[in-house]
Structure formats: C-alpha cells, structure tokens
C-alpha positions in Angstrom: 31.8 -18.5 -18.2 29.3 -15.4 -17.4 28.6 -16.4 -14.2 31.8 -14.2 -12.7 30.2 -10.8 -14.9 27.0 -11.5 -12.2 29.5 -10.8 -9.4 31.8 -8.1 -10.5 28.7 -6.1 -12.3 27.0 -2.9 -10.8 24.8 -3.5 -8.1 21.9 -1.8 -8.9 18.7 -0.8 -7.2 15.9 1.5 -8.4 13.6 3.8 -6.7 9.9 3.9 -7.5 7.9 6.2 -5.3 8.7 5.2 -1.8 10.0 1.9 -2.6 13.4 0.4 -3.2 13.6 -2.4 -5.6 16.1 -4.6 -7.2 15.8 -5.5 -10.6 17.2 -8.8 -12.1 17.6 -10.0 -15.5 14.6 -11.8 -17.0 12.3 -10.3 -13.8 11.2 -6.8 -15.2 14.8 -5.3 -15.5 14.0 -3.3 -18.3 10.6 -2.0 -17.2 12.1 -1.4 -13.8 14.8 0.7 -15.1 12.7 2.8 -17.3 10.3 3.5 -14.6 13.0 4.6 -12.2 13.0 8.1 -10.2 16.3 6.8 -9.0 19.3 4.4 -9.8 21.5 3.8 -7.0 24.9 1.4 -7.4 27.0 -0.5 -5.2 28.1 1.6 -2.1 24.8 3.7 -2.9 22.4 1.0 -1.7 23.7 0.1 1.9 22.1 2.2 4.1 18.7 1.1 2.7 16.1 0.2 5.2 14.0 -2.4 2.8 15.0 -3.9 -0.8 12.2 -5.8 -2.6 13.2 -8.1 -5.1 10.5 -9.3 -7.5 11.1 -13.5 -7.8 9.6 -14.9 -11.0 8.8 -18.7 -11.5 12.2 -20.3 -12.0 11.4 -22.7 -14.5 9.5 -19.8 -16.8 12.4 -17.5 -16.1 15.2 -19.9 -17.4 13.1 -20.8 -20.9 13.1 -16.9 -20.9 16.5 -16.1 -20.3 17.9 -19.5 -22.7 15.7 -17.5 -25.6 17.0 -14.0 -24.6 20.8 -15.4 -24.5 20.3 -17.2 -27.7 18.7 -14.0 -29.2 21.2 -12.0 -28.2 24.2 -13.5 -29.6 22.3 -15.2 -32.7 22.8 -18.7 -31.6 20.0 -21.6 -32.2 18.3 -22.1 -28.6 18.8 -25.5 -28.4 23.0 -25.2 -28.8 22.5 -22.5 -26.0 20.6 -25.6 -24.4 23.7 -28.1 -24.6 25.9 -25.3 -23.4 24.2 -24.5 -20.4 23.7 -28.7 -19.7 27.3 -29.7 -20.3 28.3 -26.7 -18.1 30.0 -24.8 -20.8 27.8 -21.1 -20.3 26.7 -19.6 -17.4 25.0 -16.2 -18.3 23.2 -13.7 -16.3 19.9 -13.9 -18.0 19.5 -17.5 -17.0 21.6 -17.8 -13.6 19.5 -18.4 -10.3 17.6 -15.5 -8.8 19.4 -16.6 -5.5 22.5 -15.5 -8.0 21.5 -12.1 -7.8 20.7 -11.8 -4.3 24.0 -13.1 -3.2 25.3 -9.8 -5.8 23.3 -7.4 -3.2 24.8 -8.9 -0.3 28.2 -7.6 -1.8 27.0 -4.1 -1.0 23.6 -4.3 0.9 23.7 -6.4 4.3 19.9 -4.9 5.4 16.2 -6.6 5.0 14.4 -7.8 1.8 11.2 -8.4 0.5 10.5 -11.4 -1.3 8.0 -10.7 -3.5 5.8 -12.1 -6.5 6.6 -11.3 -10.1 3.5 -9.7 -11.0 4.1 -7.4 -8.4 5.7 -5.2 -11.2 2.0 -4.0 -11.7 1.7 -2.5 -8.6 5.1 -0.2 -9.3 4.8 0.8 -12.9 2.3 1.3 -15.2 5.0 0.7 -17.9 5.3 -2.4 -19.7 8.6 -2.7 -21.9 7.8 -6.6 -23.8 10.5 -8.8 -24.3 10.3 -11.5 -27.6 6.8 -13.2 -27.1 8.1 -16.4 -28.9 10.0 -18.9 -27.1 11.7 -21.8 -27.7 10.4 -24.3 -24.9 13.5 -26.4 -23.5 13.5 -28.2 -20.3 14.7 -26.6 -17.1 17.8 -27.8 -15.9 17.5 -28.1 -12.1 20.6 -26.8 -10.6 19.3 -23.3 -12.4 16.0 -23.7 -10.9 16.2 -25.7 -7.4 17.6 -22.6 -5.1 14.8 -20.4 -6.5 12.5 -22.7 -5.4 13.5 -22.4 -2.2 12.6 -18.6 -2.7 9.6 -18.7 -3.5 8.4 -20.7 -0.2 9.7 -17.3 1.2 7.5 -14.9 -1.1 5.5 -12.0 1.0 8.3 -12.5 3.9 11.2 -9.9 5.2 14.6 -10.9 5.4 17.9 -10.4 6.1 19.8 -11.2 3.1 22.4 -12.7 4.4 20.0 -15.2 6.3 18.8 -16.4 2.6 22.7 -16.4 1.6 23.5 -18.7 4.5 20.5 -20.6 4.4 21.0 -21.5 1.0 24.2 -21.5 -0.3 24.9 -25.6 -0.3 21.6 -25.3 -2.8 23.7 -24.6 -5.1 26.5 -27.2 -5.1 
C-alpha cells in the first residue's frame, strides 16, 4: 500500500506572492510547483499564519488520479479499478484530500483556507495540462465521502486540527 508514502513524504507548501498554499496531487500540484517563488518543507511551514489548500470535486479527482496511477505505471485503468475496490492500492494520486491535510497537520498546527479548485486561476497564470483522456470508472465512496465533507467547508478558515478531529471516523 501507498497510502503510508502520503504520511512519511515532504510536507510541502508553496509561496505565490503573498500567499501560502498547499499543493496536492491531482489538485494543481504541478502548476503550483512551477509557479512557486518559494517551497517550504516540513519544519519550514509551521510558523505560517494562513495555508490555503485548493479542494477539487472528489469524485472528478479520483477518475483523475485512477487514470494518472494507471498512466504512470502502464497498467489498464480498470485493473487499477479492482485494486483500489478490493483494497489492494492505496496511492497518493487518488487518496482523500482530507489525506493530505491530515499530512500538514504533521508539521503545520495553524489556520487554513478551504478553497475552490479553480481558485488556481487567481494564483498563476500558468497552466501545466495533465492527459485530457480519461477512463471514466465509478467513485468508490470511502475515497470520496470525507472530501465531501470538505467542500461544505469551502471559503471558511480553520484550524486544521479542527477538520482532523472533526472528521477522522469519516474515514473508517
């Protein structure tokens, strides 16, 4: 399983003008990177006021992230598919957004910004495309469910550790 690579990864966040943000997989990572003034990692990143994090549509981000895997490491999307269902690959292109926040709150204890996807627009003029043909496959809810909770929480500013608590059973 991938799922322990999330955890024990860099923690990165980018700086774009005056604002902090934190780039996941499948969310604008690449574009973010590229249009960074600043990369800061793991102990880096705590004294941070404010860290937005961009949330996509979880449904639209898990067909994206099944196709990127399956690109990837040259396997046919819908064996990825039966992986994933029968529990047998966990990867951080697919894994919940909440995933990724609870990797911040490993180094980052401070407030973020839940914000829309297309938000990316506003930061960076740079648009770095990822494979425009997808194999559709249907979500599988434990990879989607906590993310909806997110995105009732879009626009708002939280302590992360308030979404960690609040939603950690989501994911059991």
């Amino acid at each position: 399983m991938d799922l322990f690579k999330v955890f024990t990864s860099k923690c990165e966040v980018v700086r774009i003008g005056d604002r902090y943000v934190y780039p996941i997989f499948k969310n604008g990572y690449t574009t973010l990177c590229a249009a960074a003034e600043e990369i800061l990692i793991d102990e880096q990143i705590k004294n941070l006021k404010t860290i937005e994090v961009l949330l996509r549509d979880p449904v639209q981000r898990f067909v994206s992230g099944i196709n990127e895997y399956s690109r990837q490491e040259e396997i046919d999307v819908n064996t990825v598919w039966q992986l994933v269902s029968r529990g047998e690959l966990v990867n951080k292109h697919f894994v919940p957004q909440y995933v990724w926040i609870m990797h911040l709150y490993k180094f980052f204890k401070g407030d973020v910004k839940l914000m829309q996807w297309n938000e990316i627009g506003n930061l960076t003029d740079i648009h770095l495309k990822g494979n425009d043909s997808k194999t559709v496959v249907p979500a599988i809810e434990r990879f989607v469910a906590p993310d909806k909770y997110l995105l009732s929480m879009i626009g708002q500013k939280v302590k992360v550790e308030s979404i960690v608590r609040r939603y950690k059973n989501v994911l059991s």
